[in-house]
Structures are given as C-alpha cells and as structure tokens.
C-alpha positions in Angstrom: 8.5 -36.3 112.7 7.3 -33.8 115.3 3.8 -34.0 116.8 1.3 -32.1 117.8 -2.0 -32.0 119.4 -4.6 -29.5 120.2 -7.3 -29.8 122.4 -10.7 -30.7 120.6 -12.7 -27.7 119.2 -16.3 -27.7 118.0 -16.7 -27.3 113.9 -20.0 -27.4 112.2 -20.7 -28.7 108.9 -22.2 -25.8 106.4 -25.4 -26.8 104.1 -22.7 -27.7 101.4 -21.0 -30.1 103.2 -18.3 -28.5 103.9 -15.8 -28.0 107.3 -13.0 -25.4 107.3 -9.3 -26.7 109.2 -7.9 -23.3 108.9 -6.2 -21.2 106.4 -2.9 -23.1 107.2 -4.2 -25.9 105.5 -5.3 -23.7 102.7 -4.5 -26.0 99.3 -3.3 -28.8 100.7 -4.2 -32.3 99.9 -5.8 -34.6 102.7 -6.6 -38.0 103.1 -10.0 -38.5 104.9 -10.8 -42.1 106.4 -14.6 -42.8 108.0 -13.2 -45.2 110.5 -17.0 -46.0 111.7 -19.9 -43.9 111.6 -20.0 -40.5 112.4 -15.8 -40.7 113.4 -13.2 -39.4 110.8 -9.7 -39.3 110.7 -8.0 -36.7 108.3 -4.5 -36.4 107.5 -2.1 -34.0 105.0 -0.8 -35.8 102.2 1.3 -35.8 99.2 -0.2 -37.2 96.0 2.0 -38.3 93.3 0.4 -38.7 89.6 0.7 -42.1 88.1 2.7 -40.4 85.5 5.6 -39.2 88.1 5.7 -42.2 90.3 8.6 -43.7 88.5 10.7 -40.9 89.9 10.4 -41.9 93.1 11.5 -45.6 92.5 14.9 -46.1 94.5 17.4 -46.6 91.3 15.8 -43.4 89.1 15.6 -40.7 92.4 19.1 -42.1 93.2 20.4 -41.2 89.6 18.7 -37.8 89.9 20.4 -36.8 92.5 23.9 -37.8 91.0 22.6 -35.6 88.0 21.6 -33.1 90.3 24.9 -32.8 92.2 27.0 -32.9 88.9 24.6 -30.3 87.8 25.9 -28.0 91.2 29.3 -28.6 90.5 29.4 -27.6 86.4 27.1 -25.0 85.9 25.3 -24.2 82.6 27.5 -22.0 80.6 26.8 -20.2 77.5 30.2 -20.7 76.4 29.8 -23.3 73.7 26.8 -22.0 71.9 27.9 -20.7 69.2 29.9 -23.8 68.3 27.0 -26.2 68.8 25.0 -24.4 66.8 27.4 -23.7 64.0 28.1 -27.7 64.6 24.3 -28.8 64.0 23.5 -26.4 61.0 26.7 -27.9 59.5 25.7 -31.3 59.9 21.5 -31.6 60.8 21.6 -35.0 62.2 23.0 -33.8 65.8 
C-alpha cells in the first residue's frame, strides 16, 4: 500500500458542520475517529452491508472466483434456447 502525506493545510468548519477534503474524495465513505478532544483522525473506507458480508467469507469468495473463471472460459451462448425452452413448456417442472 503506497503512502502519502501532505503538509498540513488550514480548513474551517462551515455553520453546518461541515469540512470539505476535496473533490477527489467526492462519495466516498470515511471512517472518522475523535482520538481526544479537538484531534480527529479520518480514513477512506469500504463498507460492506450485513446482507453481503457472507461473500467475503474465505470458502464462498473462493468459490466465486472458480465460478467466475469457468464463467471466462465458457461463455454464455444462445445456442440452446430454443431447446430449453421447448424442454420446460413440455414438461413445467424444470
């Protein structure tokens, strides 16, 4: 991971509250500790939804990325189509 660092710059606070980091940061999602009064630290971060998180667990991500190279090497095809669907309006429980 690369670092950088800038030398300090002077920000003020608007009457909302508010502080602008600059349009590169522009809809990104930070983390923002008060390590003691009046001292912040803020850092970019990537939130993942409750919902999602089991897709990061080590057995599911590895299986998508099996599914995800098989996917690469047999590309969707419309070949079959017509078959499959001929196939499941002969016999509705497919």
């Amino acid at each position: 991971m690369q670092t950088t660092t800038s030398p300090p710059t002077v920000k003020v606070i608007g009457a909302n509250g508010q502080i602008s980091l600059g349009k590169q940061f522009a809809g990104r999602q930070v983390l923002v500790e008060e390590q003691e009064s009046g001292v912040w630290l803020i850092r970019t971060a990537t939130v993942i939804p409750d919902n999602e998180r089991w897709l990061h667990e080590p057995v599911v991500a590895s299986e998508l990325v099996r599914a995800m190279a098989w996917s690469q090497e047999h590309p969707a095809t419309d070949a079959q189509t017509d078959a499959i669907l001929s196939s499941a309006t002969l016999n509705p429980t497919l």
